[in-house]
C-alpha positions in Angstrom: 108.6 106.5 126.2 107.0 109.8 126.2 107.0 109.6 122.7 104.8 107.3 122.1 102.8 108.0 125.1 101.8 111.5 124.1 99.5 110.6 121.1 98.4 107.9 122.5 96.8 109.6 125.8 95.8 112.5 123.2 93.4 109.8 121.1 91.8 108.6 123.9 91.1 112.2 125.4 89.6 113.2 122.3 86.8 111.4 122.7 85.6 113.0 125.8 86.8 116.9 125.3 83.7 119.2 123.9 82.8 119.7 120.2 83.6 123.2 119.8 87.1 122.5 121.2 88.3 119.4 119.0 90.5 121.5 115.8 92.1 123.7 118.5 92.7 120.5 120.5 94.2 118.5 117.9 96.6 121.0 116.8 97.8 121.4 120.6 98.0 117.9 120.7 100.2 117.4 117.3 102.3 120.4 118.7 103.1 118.7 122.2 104.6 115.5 119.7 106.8 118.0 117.5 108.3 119.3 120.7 109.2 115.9 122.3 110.6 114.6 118.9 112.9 117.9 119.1 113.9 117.4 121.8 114.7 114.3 121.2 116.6 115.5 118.2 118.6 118.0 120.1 119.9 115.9 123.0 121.2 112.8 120.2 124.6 112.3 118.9 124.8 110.7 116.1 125.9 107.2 116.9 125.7 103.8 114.5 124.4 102.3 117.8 120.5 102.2 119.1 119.6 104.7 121.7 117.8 102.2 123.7 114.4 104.0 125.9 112.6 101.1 126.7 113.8 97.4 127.5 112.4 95.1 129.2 111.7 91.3 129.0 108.5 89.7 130.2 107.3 86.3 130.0 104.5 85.1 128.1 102.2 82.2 128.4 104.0 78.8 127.5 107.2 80.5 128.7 108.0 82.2 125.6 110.1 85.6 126.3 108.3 89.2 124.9 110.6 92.3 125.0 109.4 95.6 125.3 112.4 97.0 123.1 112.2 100.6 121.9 115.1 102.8 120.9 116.0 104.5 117.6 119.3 105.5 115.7 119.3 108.5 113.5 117.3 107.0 110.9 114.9 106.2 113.6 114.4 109.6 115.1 114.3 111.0 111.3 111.2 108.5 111.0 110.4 110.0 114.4 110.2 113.7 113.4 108.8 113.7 110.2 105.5 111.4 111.6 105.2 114.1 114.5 105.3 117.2 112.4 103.3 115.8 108.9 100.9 114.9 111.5 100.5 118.5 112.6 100.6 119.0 109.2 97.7 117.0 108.0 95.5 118.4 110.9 96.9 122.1 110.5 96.1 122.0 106.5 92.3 120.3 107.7 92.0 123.2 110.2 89.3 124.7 108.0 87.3 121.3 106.9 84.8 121.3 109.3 83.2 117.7 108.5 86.5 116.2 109.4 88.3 118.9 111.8 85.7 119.0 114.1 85.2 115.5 114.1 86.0 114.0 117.6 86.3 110.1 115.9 88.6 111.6 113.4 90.8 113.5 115.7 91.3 110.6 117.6 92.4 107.9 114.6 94.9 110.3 113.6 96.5 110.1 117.3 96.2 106.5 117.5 97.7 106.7 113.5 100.5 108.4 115.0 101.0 106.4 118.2 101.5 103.5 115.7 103.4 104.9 113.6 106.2 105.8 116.0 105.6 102.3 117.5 107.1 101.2 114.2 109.6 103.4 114.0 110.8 103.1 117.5 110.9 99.1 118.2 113.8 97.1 118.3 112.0 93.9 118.6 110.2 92.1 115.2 107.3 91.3 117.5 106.5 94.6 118.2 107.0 96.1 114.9 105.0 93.8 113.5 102.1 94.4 116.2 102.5 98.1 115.3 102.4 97.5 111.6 99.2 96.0 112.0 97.7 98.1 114.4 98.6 101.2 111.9 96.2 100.2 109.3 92.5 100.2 111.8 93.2 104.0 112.3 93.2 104.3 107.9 91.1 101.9 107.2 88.5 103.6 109.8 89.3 107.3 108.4 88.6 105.6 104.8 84.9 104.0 105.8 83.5 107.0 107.9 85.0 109.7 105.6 85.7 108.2 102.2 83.6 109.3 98.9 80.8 107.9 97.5 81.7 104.5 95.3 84.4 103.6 98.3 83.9 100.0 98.8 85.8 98.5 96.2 88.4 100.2 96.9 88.2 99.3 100.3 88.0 95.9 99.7 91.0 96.1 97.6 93.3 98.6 100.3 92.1 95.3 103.0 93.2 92.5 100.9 96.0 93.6 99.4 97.4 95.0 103.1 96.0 91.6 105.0 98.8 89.4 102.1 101.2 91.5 102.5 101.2 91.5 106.8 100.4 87.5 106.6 103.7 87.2 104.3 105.2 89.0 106.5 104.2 87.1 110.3 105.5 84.2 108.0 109.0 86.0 107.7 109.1 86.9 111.6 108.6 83.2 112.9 110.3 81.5 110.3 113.6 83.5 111.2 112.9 83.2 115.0 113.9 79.8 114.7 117.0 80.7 114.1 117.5 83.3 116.9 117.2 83.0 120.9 114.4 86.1 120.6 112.8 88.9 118.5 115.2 91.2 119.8 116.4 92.9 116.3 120.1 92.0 117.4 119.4 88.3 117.5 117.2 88.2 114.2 120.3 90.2 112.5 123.2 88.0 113.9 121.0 84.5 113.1 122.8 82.9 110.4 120.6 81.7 107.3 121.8 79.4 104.1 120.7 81.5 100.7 117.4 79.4 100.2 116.0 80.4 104.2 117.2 83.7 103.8 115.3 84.3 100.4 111.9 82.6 102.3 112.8 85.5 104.9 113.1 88.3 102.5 110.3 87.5 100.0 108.0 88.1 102.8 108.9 90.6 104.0 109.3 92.5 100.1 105.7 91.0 99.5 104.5 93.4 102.8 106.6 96.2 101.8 106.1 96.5 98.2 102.4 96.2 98.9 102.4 99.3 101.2 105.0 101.0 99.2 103.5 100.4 96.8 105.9 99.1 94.2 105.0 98.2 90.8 102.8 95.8 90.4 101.9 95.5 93.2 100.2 99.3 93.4 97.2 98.6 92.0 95.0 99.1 94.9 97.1 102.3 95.2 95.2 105.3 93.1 91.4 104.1 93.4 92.1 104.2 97.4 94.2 107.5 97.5 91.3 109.0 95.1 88.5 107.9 97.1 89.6 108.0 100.3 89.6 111.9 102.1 92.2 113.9 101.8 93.6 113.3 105.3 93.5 110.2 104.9 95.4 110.9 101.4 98.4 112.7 103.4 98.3 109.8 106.0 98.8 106.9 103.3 100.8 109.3 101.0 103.0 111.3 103.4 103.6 108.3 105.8 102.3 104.9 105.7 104.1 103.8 102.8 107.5 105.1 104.2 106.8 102.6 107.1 107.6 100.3 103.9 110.8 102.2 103.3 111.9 102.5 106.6 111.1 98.4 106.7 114.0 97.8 104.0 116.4 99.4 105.8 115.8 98.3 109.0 114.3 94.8 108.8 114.3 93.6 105.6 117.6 93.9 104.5 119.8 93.1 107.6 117.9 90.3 108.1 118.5 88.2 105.3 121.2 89.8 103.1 122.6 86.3 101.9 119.2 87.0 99.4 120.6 90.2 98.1 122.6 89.1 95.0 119.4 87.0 93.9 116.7 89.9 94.6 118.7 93.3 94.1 118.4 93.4 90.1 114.5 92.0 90.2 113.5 95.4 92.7 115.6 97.9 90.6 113.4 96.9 87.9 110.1 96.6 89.6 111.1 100.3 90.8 112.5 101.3 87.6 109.2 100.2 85.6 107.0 102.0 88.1 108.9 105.0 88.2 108.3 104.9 83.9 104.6 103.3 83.8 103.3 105.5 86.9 104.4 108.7 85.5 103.0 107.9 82.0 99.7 107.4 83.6 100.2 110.4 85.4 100.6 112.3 82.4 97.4 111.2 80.6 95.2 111.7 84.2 92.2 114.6 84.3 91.1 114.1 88.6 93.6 116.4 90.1 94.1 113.9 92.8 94.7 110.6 90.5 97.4 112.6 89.2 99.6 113.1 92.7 98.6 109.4 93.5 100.3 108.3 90.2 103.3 110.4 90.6 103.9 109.5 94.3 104.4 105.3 92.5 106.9 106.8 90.5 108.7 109.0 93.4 108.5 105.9 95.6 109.6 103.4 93.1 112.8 105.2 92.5 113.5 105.2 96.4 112.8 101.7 96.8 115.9 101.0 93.9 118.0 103.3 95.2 118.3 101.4 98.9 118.2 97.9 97.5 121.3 98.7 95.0 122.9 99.6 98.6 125.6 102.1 98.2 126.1 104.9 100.6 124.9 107.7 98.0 121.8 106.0 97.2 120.9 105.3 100.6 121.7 108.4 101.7 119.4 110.0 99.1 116.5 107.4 100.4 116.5 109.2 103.5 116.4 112.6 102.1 113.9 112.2 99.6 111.8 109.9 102.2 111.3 113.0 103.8 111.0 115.2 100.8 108.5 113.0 99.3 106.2 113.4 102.7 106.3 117.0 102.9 105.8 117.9 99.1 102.9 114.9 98.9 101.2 117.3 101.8 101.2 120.6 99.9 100.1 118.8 96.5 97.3 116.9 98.1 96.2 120.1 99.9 96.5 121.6 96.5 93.9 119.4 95.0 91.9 119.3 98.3 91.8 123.6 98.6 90.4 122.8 94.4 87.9 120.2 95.7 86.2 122.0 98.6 85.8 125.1 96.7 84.5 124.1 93.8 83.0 120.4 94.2 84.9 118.7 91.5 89.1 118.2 90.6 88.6 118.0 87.1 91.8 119.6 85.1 89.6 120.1 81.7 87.3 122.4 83.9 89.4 124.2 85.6 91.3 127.5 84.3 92.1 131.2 85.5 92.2 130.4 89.3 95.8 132.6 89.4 93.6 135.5 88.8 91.0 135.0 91.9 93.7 133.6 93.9 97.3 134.7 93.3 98.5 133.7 96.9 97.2 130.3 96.4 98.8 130.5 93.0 102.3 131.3 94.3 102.3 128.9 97.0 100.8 126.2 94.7 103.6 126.8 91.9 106.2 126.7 95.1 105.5 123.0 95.6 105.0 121.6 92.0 109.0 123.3 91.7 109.7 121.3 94.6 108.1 117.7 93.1 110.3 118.3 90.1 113.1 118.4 92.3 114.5 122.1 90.9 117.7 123.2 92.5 118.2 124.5 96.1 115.2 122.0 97.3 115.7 118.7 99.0 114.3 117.1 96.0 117.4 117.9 94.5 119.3 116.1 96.6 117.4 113.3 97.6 117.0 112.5 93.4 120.5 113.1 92.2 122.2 111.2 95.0 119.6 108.1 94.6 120.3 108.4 90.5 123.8 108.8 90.9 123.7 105.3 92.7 121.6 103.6 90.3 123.9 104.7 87.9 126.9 103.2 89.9 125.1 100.1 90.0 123.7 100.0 86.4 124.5 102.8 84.2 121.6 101.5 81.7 119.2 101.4 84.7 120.0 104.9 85.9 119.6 106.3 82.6 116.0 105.0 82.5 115.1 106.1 85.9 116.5 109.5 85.8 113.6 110.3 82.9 111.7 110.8 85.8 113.1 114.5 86.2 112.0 115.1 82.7 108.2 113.0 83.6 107.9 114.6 86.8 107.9 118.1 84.6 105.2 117.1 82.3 102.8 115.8 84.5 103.6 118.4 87.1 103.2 121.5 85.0 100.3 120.2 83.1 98.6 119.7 86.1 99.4 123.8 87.3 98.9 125.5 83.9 95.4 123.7 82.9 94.3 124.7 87.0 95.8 128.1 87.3 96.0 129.5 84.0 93.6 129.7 80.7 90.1 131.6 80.5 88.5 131.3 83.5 85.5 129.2 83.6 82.9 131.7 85.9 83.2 130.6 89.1 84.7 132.2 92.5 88.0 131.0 93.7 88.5 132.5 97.5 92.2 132.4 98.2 93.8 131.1 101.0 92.9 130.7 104.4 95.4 131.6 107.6 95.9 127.5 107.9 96.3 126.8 104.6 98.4 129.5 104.2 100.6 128.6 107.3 100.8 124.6 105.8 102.4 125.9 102.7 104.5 127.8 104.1 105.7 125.1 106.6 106.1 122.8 103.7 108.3 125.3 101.8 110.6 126.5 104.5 111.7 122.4 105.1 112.1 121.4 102.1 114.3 125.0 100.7 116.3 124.4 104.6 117.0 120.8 103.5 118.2 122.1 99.9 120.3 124.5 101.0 121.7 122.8 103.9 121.2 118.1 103.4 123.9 118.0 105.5 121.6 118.0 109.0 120.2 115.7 107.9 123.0 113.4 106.2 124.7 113.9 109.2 121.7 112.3 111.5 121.4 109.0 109.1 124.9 108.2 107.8 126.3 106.4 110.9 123.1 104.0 110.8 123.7 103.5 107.2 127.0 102.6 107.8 126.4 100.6 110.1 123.5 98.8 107.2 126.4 98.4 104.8 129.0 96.6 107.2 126.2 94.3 108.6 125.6 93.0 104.5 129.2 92.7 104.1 130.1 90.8 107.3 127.0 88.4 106.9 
């Protein structure tokens, strides 16, 4: 329980600790999460079953029963980690932006983010992860009105209604399928028993939520105008995790609970994520903002993830989870890219940028580190995460994995484009200081987990595969 206890006593303290203490603070505070969740991580087994930490059953009013169920599997405490350390992350890579740093309200939304975020991850009940789902988006929503740029409201208003369909679809999934089950528990939701026509009602509402927050193609549209105008923690916090609570909702709600729909929806959300992993990277290619670029390639990344779980073969799932948390850690270190850009010189503009290798050549290195990881070179987890997910498309559909594996050769346009007109060319007469100790540090933490999961997948194959096992069997039973 501690786990989601520690952020959440951190956001409210934050409010009440003195200004000049609130950066060194928050990084203390992010800190004490990425020990719990290792500990956590050293003490599991790897077991198909949930490692239950809370459960209880209280009654409600009109005799209804609410369970306080939180546990996790391996895919769980994956989820786990990677929220606890991107969220030191994020704050880390701030450290030096003193408008939102210092910032006692923002401090705090990214604790309560985070105590929602695990409160996803970590219930077993559809109640509660629907109750956490919800209560994830004040935290952004808030970091996007008091901290967004100028021209922010229609974006705003777009990130609200697109988010408030997709979690009303959703309720509409949860109580239709409770009554079919004794409870919420997510054993009795799974083992209810649902003719094709319920069980498609089930899971188009819960693919309308998900492939809103994903987002999946075409339903991304609120996607880059929010990611551009909102600030760039609140980038990494939409980027690096809210839309893997999407992913993480396949696997774990969405599917199991109405796999009698499968054979109708499979083929329609391969290409929905096929034709955003195409479009998305096009329009990434023909981009000039720095930051619209990463928010068009992060459709494309996600697109391919979502097709790789729905075709549902151990390879392809297996490289969900691996580029799920290679996509989080390389969307940090491009997003910080753009934000170093941003703060230094006012503007993101590719067509005025040039020669910034020569002012900064450790900012150059590191910077050229991470655009090799988002093309998913060898001996990074990109690697992996891509050519298992491909490889499964390809089982299902060998046209369909053709298509979607052009976005190795996309990912390298956009990518390098984006790097050569920024670093390279006559410089255009302004200073460039180089990096910073914490910006320094964030790269550097960004690189050594994603070469670590390269070099050596299988900590983290090993950590997931019983749970999607388990996945598979539970499809093929029902």
């Amino acid at each position: 329980m501690e786990l989601l206890l520690i952020p959440f006593v951190f956001a409210l303290v934050a409010m009440i600790i003195p200004q000049k203490a609130v950066r060194g603070y928050a990084l203390i505070g992010a800190l004490v999460s990425v020990v719990a969740g290792v500990v956590h991580a050293v003490n599991y087994v790897p077991s198909a079953e949930y490692l239950s930490i809370v459960k209880a059953c209280t009654t409600m009013e009109g005799g209804l029963p609410f369970f306080l169920n939180y546990g996790y599997d391996g895919i769980g405490l994956t989820m786990v980690l990677l929220t606890n350390v991107i969220v030191f992350l994020i704050l880390l890579s701030n450290y030096d932006n003193q408008s939102i740093a210092a910032s006692k309200k923002f401090v705090a939304l990214v604790f309560f983010m985070q105590f929602a975020l695990l409160g996803v991850f970590l219930s077993l009940d559809g109640l509660l992860f629907y109750i956490f789902w919800e209560l994830s988006l004040i935290p952004v929503f808030l970091i996007f009105l008091w901290f967004g740029a100028k021209g922010k409201r229609r974006a705003l208003m777009k990130f609200f209604i697109y988010t408030f369909i997709g979690s009303l679809a959703m309720l509409f999934s949860l109580i239709y399928i409770r009554s079919y089950a004794p409870s919420f528990s997510i054993e009795d939701l799974v083992a209810a028993q649902l003719t094709t026509v319920s069980a498609l009602w089930v899971f188009g509402g819960f693919f309308i939520a998900f492939a809103v927050k994903i987002p999946l193609f075409p339903f991304h549209t609120w996607q880059p105008e929010t990611y551009t105008k909102s600030p760039m923690a609140g980038t990494m916090l939409l980027g690096a995790l809210m839309l893997k609570m999407a992913l993480f909702g396949m696997i774990r709600w969405m599917i199991p609970l109405a796999p009698e729909a499968l054979h109708c929806m499979t083929e329609i959300i391969v290409v929905l994520g096929g034709l955003g992993v195409i479009y998305a990277a096009i329009l990434a290619i023909k981009q000039n903002d720095m930051k619209t670029v990463f928010a068009y390639a992060s459709i494309s990344h996600v697109g391919l993830i979502a097709a790789g779980i729905i075709v549902l073969s151990l390879d392809a799932l297996t490289g969900a989870m691996v580029q799920i948390v290679n996509h989080s850690f390389v969307a940090v270190g491009l997003f910080l890219a753009a934000d170093i850009i941003d703060r230094r010189l006012g503007h993101r503009n590719l067509l005025e940028l040039g020669g910034i290798a020569q002012q900064a050549p450790k900012f150059a290195f590191w910077f050229a580190v991470i655009i090799f990881a988002g093309v998913s070179v060898p001996l990074t987890s990109g690697f992996i995460g891509e050519f298992l997910l491909i490889k499964g498309i390809y089982g299902y559909n060998w046209i369909y994995g053709v298509l979607i594996g052009t976005t190795l050769i996309l990912a390298c346009v956009y990518s390098f484009r984006a790097y050569q007109l920024s670093m390279f060319g006559p410089s255009k007469g302004f200073e460039f200081p180089d990096l910073t100790w914490a910006e320094w540090l964030s790269f550097f933490i960004v690189t050594i987990v994603v070469v670590f999961l390269g070099v050596y997948p299988q900590f983290l194959i090993d950590m997931v595969e019983p749970g999607l096992q388990k996945l598979i069997e539970i499809v093929n039973v029902k």
